[in-house]
N, C-alpha and C positions, 0 to 999 in steps of 0.2 A: 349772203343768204344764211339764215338762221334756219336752225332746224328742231329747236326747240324752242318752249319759254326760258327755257334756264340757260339758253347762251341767248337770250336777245341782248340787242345792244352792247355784245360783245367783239370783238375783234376776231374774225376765223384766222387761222393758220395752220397750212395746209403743208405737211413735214416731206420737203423732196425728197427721200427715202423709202415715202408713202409703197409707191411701185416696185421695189425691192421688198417690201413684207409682203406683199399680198403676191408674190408671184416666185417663192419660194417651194421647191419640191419636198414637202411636208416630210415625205419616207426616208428621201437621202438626208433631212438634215438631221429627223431620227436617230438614223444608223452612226452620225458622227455622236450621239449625247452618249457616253460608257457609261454612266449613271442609270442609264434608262432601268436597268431589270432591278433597280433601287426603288424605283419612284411606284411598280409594281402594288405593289399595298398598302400606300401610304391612302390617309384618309382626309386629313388638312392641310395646309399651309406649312403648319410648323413639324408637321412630318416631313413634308418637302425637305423642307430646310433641313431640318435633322439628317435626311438620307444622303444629300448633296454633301453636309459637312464629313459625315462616314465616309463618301466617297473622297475627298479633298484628303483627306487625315491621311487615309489609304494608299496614294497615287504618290507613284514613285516620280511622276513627271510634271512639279508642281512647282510653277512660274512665278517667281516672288510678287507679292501687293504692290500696285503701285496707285496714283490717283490715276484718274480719267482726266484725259486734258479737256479744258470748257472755255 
């Protein structure tokens, strides 16, 4: 089933996951983002980013980089 012109004759795929984004309690997962009273007055993308980075620089409880497994 296509649902546009611009994925006809595409392959759908459909992410088992799907059910878990769409059925998360918005307020509780809020309350876990500490950044949040950051993200407050930010007006683009790259303010985002900016406020998150202050937030990271900031935090005493910061989990070394690693890749994402794929």
């Amino acid at each position: 089933m296509q649902f546009t012109t611009r994925t006809e004759g595409s392959e759908l795929f459909v992410n088992p996951l799907m059910g878990v984004y769409l059925s998360v309690d918005l307020d509780a997962l809020a309350r876990g983002v500490h950044y949040l009273p950051l993200l407050e007055n930010t007006r683009t993308a790259f303010d985002v980013a900016l406020a998150i980075e202050e937030y990271r620089e900031s935090s005493e409880k910061r989990r070394p980089r690693c890749a994402l497994p794929h």
